[in-house]
MOPAC internal coordinates of N, CA, C and O (Angstrom, degrees):
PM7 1SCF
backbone

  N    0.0000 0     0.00 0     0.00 0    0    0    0
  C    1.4532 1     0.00 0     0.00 0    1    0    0
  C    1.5187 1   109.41 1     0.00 0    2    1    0
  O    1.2310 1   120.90 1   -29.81 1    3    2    1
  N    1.8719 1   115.88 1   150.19 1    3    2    1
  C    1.4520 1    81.92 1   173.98 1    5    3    2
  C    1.6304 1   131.19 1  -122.12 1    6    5    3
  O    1.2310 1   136.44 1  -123.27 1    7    6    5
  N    2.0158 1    85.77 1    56.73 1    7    6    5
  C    0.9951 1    70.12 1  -178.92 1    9    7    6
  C    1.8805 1    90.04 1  -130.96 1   10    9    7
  O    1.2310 1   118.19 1  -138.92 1   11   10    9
  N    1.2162 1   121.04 1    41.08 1   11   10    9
  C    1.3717 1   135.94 1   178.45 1   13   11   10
  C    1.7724 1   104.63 1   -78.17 1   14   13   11
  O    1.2310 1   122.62 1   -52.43 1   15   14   13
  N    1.6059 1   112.58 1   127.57 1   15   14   13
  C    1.1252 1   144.17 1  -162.05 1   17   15   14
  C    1.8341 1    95.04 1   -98.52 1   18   17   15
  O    1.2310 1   127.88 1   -61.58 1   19   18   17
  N    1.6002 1   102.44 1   118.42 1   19   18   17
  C    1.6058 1   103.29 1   164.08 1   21   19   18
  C    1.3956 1    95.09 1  -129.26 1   22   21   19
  O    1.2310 1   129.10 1   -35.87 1   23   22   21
  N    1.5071 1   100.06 1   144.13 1   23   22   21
  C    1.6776 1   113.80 1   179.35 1   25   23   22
  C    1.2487 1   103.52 1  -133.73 1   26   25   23
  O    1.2310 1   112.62 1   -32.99 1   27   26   25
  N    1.4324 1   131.54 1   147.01 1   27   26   25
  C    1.3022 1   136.92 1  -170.87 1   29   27   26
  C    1.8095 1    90.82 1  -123.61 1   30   29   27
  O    1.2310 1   117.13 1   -20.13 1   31   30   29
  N    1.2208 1   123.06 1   159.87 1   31   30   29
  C    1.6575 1   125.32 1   176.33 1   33   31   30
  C    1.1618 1   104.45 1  -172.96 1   34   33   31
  O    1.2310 1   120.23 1   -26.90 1   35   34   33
  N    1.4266 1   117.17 1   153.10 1   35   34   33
  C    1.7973 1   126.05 1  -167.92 1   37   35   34
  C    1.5273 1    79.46 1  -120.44 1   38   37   35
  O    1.2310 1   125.44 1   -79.13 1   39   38   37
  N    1.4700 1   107.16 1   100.87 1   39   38   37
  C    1.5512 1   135.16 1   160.27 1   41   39   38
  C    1.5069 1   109.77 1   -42.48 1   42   41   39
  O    1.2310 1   126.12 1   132.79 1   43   42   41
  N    1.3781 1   105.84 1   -47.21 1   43   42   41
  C    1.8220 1   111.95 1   171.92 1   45   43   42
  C    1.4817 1    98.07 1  -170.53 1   46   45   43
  O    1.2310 1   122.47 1    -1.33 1   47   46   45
  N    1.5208 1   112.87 1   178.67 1   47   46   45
  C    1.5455 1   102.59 1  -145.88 1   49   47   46
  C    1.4049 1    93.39 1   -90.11 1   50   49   47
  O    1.2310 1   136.43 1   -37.92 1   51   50   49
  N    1.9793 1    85.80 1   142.08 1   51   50   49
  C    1.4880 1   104.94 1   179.32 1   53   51   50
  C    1.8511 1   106.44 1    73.74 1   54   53   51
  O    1.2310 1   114.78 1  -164.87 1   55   54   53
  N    1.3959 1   127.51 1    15.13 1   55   54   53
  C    1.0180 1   111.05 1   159.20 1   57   55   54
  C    1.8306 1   107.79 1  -114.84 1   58   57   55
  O    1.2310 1   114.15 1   -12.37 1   59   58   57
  N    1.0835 1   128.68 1   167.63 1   59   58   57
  C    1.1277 1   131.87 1   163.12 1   61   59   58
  C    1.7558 1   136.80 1  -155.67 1   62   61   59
  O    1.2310 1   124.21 1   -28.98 1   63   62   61
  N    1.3783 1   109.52 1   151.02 1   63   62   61
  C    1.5239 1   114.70 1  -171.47 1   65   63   62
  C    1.6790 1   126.03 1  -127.64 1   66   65   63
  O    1.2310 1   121.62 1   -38.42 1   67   66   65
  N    0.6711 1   114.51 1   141.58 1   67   66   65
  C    1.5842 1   104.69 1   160.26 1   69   67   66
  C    1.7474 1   125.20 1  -139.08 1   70   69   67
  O    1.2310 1   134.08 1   -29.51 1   71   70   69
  N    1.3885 1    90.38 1   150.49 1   71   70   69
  C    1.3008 1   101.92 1  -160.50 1   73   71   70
  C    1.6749 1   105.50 1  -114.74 1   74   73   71
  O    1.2310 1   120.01 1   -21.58 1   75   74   73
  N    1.2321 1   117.59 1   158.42 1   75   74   73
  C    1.5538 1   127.93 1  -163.17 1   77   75   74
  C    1.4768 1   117.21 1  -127.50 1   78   77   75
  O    1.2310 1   112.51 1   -61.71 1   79   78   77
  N    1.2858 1   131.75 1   118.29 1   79   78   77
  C    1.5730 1   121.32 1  -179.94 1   81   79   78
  C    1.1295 1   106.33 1  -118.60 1   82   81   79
  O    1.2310 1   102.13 1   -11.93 1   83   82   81
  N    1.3559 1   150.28 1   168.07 1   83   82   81
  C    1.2338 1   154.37 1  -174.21 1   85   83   82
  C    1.8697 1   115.23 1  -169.42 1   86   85   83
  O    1.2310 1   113.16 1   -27.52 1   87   86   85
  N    0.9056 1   130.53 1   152.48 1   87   86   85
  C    1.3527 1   135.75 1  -170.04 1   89   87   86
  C    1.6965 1   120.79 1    46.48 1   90   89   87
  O    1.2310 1   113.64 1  -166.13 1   91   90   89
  N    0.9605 1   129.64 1    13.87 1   91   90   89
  C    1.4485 1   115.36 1   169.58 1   93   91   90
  C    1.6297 1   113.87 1  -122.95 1   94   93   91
  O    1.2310 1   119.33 1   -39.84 1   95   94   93
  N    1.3391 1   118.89 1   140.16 1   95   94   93
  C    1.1625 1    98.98 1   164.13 1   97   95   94
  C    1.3555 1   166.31 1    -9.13 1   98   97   95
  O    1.2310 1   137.24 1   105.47 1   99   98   97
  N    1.5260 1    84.21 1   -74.53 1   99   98   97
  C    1.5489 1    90.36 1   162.76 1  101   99   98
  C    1.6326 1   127.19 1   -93.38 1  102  101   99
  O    1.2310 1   120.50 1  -125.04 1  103  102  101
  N    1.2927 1   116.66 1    54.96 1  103  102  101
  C    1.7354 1   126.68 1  -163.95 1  105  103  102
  C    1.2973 1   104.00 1   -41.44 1  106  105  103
  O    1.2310 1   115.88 1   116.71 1  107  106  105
  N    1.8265 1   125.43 1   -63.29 1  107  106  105
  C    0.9999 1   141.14 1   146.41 1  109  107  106
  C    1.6664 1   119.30 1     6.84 1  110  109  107
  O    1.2310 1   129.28 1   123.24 1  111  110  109
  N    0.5382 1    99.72 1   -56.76 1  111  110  109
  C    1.6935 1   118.96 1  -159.44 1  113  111  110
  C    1.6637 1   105.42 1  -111.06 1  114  113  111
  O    1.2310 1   114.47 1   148.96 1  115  114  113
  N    1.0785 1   128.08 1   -31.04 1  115  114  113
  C    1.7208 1   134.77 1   144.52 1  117  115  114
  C    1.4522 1   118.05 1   -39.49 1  118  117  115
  O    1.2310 1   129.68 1   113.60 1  119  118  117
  N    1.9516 1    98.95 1   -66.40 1  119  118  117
  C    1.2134 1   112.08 1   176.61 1  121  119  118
  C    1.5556 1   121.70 1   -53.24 1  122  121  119
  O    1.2310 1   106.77 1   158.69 1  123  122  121
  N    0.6579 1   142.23 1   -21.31 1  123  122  121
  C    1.7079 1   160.96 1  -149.41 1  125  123  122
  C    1.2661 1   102.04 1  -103.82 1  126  125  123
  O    1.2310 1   116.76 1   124.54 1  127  126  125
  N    1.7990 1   123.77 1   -55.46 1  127  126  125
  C    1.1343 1   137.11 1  -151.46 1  129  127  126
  C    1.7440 1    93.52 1   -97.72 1  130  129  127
  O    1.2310 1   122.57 1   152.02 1  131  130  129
  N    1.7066 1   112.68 1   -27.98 1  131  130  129
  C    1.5610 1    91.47 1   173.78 1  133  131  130
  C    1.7716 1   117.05 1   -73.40 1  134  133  131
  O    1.2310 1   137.86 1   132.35 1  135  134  133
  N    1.4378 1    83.00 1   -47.65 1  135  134  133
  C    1.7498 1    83.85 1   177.76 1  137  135  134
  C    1.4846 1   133.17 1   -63.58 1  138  137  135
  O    1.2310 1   116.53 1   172.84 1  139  138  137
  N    1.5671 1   124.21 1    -7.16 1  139  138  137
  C    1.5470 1   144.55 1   119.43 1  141  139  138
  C    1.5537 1   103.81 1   -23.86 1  142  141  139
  O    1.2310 1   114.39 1    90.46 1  143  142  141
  N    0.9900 1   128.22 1   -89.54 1  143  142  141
  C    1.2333 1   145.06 1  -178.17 1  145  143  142
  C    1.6860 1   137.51 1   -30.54 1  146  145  143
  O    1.2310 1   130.57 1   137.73 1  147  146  145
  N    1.7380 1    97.22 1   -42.27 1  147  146  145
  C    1.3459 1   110.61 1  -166.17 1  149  147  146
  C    1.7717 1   101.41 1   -77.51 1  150  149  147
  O    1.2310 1   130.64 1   -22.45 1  151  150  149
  N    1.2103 1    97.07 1   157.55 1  151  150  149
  C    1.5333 1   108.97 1   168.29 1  153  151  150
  C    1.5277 1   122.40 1  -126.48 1  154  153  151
  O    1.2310 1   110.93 1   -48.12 1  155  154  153
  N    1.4166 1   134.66 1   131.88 1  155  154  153
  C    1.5087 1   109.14 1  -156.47 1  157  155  154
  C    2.0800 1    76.95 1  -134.70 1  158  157  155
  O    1.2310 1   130.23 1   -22.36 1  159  158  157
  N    1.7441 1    97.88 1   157.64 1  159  158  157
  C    1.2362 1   123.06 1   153.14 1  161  159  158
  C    1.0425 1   138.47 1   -76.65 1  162  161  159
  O    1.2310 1   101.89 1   -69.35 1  163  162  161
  N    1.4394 1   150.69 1   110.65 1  163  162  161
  C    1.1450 1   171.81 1   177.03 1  165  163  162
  C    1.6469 1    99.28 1     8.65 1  166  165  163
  O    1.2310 1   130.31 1   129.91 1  167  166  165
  N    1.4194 1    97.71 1   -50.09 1  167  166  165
  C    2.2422 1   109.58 1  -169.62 1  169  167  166
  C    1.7927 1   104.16 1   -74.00 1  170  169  167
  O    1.2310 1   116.04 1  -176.84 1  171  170  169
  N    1.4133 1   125.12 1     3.16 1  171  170  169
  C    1.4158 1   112.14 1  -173.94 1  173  171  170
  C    1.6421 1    98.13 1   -99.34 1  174  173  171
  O    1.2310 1   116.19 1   -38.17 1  175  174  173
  N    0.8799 1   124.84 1   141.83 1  175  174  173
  C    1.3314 1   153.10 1  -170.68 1  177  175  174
  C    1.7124 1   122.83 1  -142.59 1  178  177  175
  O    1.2310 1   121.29 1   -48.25 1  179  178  177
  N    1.6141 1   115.13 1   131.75 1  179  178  177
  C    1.2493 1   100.21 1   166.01 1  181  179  178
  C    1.7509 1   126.15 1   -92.24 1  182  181  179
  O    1.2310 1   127.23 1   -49.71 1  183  182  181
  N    1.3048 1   103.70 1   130.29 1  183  182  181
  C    1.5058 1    93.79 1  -166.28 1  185  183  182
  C    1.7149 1    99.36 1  -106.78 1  186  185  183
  O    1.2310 1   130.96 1   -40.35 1  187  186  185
  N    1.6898 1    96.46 1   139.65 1  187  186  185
  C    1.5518 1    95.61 1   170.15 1  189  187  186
  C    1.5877 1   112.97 1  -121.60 1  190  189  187
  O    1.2310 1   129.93 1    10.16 1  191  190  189
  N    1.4115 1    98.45 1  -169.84 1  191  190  189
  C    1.3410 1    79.09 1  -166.66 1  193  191  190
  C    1.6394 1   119.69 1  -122.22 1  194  193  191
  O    1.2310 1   129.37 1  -144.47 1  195  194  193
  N    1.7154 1    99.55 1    35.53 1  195  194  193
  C    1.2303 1    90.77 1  -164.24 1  197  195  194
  C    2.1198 1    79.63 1  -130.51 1  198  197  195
  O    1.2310 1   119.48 1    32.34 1  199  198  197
  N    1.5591 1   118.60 1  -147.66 1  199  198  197
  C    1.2676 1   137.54 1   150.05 1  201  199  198
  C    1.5393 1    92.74 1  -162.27 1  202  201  199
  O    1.2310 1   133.62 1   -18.05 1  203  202  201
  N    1.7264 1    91.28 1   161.95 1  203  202  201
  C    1.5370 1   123.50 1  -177.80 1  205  203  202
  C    1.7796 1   106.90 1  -144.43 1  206  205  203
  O    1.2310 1   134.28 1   -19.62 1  207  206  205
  N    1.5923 1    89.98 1   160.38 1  207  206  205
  C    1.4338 1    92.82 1  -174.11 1  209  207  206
  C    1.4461 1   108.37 1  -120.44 1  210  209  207
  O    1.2310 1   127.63 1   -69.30 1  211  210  209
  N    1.1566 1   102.92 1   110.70 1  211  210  209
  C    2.0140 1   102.16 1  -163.62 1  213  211  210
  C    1.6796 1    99.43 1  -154.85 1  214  213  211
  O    1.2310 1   139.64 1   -25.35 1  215  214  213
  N    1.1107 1    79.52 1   154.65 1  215  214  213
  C    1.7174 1   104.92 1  -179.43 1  217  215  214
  C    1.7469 1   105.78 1   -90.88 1  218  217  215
  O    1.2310 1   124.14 1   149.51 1  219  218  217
  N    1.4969 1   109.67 1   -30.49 1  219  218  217
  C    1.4641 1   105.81 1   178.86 1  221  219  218
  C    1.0746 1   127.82 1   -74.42 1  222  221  219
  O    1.2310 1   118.63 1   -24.67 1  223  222  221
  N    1.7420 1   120.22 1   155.33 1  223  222  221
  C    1.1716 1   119.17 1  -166.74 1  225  223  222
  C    1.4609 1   113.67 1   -79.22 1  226  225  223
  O    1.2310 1   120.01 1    -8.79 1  227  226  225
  N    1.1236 1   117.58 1   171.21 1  227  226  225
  C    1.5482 1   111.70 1  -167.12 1  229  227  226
  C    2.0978 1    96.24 1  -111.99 1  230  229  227
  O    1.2310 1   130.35 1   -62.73 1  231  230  229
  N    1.0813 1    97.64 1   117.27 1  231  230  229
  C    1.8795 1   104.01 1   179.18 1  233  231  230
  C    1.4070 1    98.13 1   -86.13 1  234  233  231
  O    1.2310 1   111.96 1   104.20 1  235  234  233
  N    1.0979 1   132.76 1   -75.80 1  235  234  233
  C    1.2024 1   141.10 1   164.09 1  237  235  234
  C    1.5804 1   163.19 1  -115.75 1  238  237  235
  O    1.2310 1   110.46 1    -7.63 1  239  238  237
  N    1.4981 1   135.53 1   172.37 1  239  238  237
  C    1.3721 1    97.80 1  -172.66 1  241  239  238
  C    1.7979 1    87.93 1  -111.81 1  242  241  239
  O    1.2310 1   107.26 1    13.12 1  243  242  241
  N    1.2652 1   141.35 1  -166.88 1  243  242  241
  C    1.0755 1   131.61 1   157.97 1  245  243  242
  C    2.2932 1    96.12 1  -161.19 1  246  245  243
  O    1.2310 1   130.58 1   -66.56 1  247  246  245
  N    1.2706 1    97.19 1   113.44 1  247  246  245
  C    1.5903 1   106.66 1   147.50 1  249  247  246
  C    1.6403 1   128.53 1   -79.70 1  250  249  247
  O    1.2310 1   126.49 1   -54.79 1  251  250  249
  N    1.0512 1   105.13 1   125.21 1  251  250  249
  C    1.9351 1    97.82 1   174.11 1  253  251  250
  C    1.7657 1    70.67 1  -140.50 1  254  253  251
  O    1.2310 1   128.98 1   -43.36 1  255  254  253
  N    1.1563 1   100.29 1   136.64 1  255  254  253
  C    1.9357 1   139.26 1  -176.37 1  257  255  254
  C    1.6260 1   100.06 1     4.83 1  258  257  255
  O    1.2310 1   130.94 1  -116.58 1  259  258  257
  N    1.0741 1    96.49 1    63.42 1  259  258  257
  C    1.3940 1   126.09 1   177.77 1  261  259  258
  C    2.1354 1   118.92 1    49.41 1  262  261  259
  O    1.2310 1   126.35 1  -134.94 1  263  262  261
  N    1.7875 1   105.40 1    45.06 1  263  262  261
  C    1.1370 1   106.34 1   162.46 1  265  263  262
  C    1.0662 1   100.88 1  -109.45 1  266  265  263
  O    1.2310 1   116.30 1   -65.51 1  267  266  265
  N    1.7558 1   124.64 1   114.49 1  267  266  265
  C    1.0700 1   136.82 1   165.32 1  269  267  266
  C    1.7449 1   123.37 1   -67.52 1  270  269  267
  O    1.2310 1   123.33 1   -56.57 1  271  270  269
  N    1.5889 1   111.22 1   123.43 1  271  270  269
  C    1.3402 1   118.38 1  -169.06 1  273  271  270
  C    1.4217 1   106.84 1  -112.15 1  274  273  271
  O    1.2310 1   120.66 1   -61.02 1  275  274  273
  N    1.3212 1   116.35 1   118.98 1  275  274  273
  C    1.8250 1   102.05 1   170.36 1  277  275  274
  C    1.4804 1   104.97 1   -94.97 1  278  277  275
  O    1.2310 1   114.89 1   -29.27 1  279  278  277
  N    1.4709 1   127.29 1   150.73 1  279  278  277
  C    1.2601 1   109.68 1  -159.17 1  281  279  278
  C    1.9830 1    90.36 1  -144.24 1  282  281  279
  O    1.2310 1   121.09 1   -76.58 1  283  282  281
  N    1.0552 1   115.53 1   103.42 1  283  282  281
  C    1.3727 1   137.72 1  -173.30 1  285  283  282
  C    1.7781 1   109.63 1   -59.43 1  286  285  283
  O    1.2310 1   121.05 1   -41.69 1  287  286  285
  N    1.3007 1   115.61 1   138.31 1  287  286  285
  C    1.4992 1   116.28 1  -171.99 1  289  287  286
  C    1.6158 1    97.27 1   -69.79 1  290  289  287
  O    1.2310 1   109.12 1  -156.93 1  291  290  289
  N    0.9312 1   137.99 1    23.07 1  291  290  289
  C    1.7080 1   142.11 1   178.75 1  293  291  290
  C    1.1524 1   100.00 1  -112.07 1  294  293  291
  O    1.2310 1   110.65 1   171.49 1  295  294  293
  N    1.5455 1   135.18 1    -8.51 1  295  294  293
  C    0.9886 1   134.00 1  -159.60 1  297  295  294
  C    1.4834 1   145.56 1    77.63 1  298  297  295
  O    1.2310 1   128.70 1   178.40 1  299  298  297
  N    1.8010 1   100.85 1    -1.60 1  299  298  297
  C    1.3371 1   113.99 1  -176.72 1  301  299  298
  C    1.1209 1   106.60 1   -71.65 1  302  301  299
  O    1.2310 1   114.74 1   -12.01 1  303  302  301
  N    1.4686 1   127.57 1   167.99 1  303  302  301
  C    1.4246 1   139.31 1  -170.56 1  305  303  302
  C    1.5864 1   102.24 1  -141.33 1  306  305  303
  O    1.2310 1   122.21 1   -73.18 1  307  306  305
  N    1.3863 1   113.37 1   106.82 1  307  306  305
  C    1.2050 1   116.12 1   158.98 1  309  307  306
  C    1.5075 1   148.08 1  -116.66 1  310  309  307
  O    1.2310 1   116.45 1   -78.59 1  311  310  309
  N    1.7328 1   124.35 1   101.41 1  311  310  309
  C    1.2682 1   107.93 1  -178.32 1  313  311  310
  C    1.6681 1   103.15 1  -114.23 1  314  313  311
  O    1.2310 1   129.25 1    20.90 1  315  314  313
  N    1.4950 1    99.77 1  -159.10 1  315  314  313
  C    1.4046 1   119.75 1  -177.90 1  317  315  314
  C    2.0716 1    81.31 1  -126.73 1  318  317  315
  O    1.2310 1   139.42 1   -47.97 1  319  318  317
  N    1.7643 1    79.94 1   132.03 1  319  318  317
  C    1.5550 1    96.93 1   155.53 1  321  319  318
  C    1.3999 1   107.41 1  -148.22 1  322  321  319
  O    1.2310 1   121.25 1   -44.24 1  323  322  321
  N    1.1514 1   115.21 1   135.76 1  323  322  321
  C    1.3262 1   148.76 1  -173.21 1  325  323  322
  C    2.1303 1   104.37 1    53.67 1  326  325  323
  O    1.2310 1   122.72 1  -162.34 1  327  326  325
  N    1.0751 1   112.40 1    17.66 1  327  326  325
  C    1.3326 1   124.77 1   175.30 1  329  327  326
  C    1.4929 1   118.17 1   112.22 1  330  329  327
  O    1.2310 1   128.00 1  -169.02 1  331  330  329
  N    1.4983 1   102.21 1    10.98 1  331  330  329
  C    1.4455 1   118.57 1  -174.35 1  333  331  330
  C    1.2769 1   115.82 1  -106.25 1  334  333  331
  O    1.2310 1   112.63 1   -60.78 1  335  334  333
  N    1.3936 1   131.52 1   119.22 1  335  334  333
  C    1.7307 1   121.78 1  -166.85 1  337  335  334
  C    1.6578 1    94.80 1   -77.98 1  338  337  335
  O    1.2310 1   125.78 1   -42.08 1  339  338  337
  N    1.3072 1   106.50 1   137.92 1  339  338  337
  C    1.6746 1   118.54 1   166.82 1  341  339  338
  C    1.0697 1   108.89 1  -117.14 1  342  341  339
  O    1.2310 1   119.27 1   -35.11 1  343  342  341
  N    1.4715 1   119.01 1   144.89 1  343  342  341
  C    1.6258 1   118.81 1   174.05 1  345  343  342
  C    1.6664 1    97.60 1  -117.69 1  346  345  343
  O    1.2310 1   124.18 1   -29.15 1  347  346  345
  N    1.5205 1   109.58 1   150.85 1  347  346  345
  C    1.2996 1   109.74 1   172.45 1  349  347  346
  C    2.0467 1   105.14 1  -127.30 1  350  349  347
  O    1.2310 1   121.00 1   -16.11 1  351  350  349
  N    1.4005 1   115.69 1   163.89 1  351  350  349
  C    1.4268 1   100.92 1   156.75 1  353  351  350
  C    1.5153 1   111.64 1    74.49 1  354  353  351
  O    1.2310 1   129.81 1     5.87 1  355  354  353
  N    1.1488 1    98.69 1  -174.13 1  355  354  353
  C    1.2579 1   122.29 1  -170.43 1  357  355  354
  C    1.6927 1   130.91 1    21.68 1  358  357  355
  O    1.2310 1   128.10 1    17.31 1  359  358  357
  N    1.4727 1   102.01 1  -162.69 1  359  358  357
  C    1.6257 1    91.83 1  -161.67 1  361  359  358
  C    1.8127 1   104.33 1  -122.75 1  362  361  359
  O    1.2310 1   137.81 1   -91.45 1  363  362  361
  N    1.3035 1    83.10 1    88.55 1  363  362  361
  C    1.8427 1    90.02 1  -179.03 1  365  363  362
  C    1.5605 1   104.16 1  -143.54 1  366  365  363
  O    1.2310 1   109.64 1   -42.15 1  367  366  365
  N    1.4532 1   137.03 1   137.85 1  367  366  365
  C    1.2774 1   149.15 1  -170.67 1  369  367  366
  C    1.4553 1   100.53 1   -57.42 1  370  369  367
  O    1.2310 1   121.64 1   -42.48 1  371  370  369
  N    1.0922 1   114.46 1   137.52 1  371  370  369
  C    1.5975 1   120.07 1   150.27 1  373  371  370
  C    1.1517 1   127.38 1    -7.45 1  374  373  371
  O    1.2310 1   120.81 1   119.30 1  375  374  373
  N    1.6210 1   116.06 1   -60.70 1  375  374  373
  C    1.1389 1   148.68 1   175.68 1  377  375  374
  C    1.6118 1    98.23 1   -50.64 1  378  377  375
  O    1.2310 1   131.45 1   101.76 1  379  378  377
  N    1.1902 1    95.50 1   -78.24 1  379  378  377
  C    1.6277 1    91.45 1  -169.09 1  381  379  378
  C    1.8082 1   117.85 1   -51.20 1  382  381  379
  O    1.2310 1   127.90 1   134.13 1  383  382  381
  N    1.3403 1   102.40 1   -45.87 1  383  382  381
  C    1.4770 1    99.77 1   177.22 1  385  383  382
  C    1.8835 1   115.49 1   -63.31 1  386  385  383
  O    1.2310 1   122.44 1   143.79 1  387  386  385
  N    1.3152 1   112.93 1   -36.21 1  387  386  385
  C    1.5184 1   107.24 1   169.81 1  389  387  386
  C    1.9014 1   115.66 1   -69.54 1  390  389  387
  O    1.2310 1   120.01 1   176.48 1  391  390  389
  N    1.5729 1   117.59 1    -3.52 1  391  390  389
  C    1.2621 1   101.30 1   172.95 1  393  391  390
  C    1.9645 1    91.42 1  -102.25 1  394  393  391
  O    1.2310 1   124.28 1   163.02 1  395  394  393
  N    1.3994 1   109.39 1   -16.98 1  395  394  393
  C    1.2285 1    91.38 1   167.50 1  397  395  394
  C    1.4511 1   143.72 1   -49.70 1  398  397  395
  O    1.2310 1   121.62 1   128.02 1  399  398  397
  N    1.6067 1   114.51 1   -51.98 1  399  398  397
  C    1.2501 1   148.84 1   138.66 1  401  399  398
  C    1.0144 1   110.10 1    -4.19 1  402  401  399
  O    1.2310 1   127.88 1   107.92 1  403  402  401
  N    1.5664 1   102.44 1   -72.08 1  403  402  401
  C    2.0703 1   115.02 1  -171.60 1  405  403  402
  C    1.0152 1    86.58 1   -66.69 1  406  405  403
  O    1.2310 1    92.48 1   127.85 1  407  406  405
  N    1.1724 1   164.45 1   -52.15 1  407  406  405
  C    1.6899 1   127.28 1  -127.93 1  409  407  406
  C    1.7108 1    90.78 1  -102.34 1  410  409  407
  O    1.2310 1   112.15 1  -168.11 1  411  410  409
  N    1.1523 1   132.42 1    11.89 1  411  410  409
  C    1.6065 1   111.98 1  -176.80 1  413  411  410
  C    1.4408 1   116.55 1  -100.48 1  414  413  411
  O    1.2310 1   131.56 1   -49.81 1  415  414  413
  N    1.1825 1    95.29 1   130.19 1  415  414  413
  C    2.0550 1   115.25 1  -167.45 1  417  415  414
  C    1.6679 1    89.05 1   -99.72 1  418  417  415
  O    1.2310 1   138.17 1   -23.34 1  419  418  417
  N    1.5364 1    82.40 1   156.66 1  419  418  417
  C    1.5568 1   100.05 1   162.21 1  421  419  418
  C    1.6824 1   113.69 1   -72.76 1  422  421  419
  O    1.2310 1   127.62 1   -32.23 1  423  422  421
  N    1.4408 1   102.93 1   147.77 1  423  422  421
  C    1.7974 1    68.65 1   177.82 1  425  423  422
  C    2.1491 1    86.62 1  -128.15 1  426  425  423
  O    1.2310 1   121.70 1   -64.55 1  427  426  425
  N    1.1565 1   114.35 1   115.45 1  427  426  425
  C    1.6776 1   122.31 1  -170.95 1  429  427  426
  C    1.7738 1    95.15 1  -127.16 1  430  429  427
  O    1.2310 1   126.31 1   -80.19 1  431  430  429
  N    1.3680 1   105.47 1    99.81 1  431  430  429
  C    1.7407 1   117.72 1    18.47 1  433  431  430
  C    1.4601 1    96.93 1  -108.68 1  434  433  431
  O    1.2310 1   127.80 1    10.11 1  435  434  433
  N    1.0135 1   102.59 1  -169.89 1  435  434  433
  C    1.6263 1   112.98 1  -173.61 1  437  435  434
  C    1.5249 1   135.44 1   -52.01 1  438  437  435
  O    1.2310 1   113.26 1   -66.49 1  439  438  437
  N    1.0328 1   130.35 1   113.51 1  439  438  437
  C    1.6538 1   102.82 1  -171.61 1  441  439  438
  C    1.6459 1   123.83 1  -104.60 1  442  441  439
  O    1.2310 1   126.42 1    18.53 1  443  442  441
  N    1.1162 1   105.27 1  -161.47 1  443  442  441
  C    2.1937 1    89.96 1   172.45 1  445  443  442
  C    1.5903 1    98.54 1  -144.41 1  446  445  443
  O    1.2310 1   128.73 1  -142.63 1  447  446  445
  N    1.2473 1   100.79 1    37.37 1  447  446  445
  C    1.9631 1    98.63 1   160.91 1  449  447  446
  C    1.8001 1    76.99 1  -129.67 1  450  449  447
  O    1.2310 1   113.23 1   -46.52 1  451  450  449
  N    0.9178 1   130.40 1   133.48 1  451  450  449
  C    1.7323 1   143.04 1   116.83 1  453  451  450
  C    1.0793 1   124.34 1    -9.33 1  454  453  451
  O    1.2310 1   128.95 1   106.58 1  455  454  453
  N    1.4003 1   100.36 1   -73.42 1  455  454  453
  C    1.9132 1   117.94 1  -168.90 1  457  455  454
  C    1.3328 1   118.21 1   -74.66 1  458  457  455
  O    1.2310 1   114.16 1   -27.97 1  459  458  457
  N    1.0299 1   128.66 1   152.03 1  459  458  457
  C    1.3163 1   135.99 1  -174.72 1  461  459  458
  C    1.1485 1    91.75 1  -118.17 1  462  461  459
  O    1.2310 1   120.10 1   180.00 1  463  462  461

């Protein structure tokens, strides 16, 4: 639909979730109020499916229909689409984002640290 709400949130530090709304109006504002809400156990983890080799800190994780984005407090944006790492955003040299790129492994099966 397009007007379905995805929210990503660090439950506590260095953990993270995302949550999905679909059919109501205010998704936005659903979404917000579930992830307010939720309570998670120590064993939930977000797992992605790649690793990278970076010095930057990690702000967030973000799923949209399961392309996992790690998204760097610099503002960089990093996923894999179609097996190709893309960077979007933020404020890092060329340089740095093309050694970013290179360093990302598959990671099978999935893991929930990033970094190598």
């Amino acid at each position: 639909m397009a007007n379905d709400a995805y929210l990503a949130f660090e439950w506590e530090p260095g953990a993270w979730a995302t949550v999905q709304v679909r059919g109501f109006p205010d998704n936005d504002d659903r979404a917000r109020k579930l992830a307010e809400s939720l309570r998670f156990d120590e064993q939930i983890k977000v797992k992605t499916t790649y690793t990278v080799q970076t010095s930057w800190e990690l702000e967030g994780v973000n799923d949209t229909r399961g392309n996992v984005e790690l998204v760097f407090t610099n503002a960089v944006r990093l996923s894999l689409q179609r097996g190709v790492a893309v960077t979007q955003g933020g404020s890092a040299s060329e340089a740095e984002l093309d050694a970013l790129k290179a360093s990302v492994r598959l990671a099978n099966p999935p893991v929930t640290n990033p970094f190598r």
